[in-house]
C-alpha positions in Angstrom: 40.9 2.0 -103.8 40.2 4.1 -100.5 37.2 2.5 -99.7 38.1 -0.7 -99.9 41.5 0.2 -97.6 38.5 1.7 -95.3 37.0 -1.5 -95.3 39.2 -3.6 -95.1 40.9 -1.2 -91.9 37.4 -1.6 -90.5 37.1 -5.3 -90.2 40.7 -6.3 -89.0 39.7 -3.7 -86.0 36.7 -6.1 -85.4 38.8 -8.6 -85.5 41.1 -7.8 -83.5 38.7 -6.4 -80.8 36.8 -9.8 -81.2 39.9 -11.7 -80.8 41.2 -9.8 -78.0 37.6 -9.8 -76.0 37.8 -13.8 -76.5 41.2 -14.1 -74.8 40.2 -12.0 -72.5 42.9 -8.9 -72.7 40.5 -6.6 -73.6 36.8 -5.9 -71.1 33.9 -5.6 -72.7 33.0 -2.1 -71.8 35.9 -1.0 -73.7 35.3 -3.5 -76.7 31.8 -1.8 -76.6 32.9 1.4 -77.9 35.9 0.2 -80.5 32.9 -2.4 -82.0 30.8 0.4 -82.9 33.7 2.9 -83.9 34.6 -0.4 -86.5 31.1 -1.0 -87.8 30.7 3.0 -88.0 33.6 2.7 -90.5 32.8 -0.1 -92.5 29.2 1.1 -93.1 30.9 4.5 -93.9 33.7 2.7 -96.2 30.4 -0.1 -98.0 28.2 3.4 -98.5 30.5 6.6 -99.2 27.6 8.4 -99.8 26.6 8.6 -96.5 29.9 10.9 -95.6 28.9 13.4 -98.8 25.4 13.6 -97.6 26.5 14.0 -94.1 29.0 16.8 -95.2 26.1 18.5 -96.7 23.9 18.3 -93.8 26.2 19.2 -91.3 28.0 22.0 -93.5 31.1 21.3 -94.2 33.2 21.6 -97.0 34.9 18.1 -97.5 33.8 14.5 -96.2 37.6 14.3 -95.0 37.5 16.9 -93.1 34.2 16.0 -91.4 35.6 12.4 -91.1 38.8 14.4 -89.1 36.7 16.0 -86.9 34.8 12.8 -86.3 37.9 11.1 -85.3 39.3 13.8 -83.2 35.9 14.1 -81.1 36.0 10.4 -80.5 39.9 10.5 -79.7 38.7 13.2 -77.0 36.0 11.2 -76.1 38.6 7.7 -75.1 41.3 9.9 -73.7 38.4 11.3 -71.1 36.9 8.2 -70.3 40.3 6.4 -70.0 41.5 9.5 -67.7 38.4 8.6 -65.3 39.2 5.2 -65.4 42.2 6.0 -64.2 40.9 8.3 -61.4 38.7 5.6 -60.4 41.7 2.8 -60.2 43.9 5.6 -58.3 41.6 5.5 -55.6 40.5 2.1 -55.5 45.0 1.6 -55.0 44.9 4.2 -52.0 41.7 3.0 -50.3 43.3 -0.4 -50.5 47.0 0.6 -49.4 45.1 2.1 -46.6 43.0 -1.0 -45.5 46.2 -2.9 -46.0 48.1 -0.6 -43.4 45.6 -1.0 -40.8 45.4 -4.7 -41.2 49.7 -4.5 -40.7 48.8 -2.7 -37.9 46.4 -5.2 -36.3 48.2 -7.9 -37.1 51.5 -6.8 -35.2 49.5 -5.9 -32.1 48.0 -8.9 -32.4 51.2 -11.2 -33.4 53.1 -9.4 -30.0 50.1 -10.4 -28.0 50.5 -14.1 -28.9 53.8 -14.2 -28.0 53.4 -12.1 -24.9 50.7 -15.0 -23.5 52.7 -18.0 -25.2 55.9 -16.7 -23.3 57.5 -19.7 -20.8 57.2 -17.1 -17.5 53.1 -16.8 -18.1 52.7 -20.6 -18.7 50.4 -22.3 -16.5 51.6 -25.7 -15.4 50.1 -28.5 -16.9 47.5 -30.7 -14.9 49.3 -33.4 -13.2 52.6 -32.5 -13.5 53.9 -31.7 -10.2 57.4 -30.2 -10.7 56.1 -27.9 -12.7 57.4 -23.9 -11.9 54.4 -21.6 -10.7 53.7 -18.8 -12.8 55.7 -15.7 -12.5 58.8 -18.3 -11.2 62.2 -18.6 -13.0 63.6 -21.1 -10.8 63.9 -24.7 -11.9 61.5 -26.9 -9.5 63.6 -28.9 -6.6 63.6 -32.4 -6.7 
């Protein structure tokens, strides 16, 4: 009864990584590594054998407790890599926060130099208009 709850475990997790991959909410790097922990156990759960003769090789008294340890080690193993991942997004968000402040900054400076030069006192008059005010003047032009 075990091994077919092991098996049958095994191959909704492939289906659910497969599914997930397909729409997308899951990358493939991480669909990668939950794949082969799914095939891992449904070749373990279609050959039980394997786990006794691994138990022997490896020394251990029980194939449950090797399959324990197995899962704990991998369980280390994603919480590591996901803690990197994380590192790695962290400073992806600061470099980019810090690229975005700069561009703020530019653009303000920029922004108030547009409407310093588009400001009615620096206009220059336009050609053929002859009441037009001279640069720098404030006074309307006589008629």
């Amino acid at each position: 009864m075990i091994v077919f709850l092991g098996i049958a475990l095994s191959l909704v997790l492939i289906v659910v990584v497969i599914a997930m991959l397909l729409t997308r909410r899951l990358r493939e790097k991480y669909a990668a590594l939950w794949l082969v922990i799914g095939v891992g156990v449904l070749v373990l759960g279609i050959f039980p054998q394997l786990l006794q003769g691994l138990t022997r090789v490896v020394g251990v008294e029980l194939p449950a407790n090797l399959l324990f340890a197995i899962a704990i080690v991998l369980l280390l193993g994603v919480a590591l890599h996901l803690s990197w991942e994380l590192s790695q997004a962290e400073e992806e968000i600061r470099r980019t926060a810090e690229e975005v402040t700069i561009l703020r900054t530019q653009l303000e400076h920029l922004t108030a130099r547009v409407d310093e030069l588009d400001s009615p006192a620096l206009r220059r008059p336009a050609e053929g208009v002859a009441d037009a005010a001279p640069i720098g003047r404030s006074e309307p032009p006589v008629v």
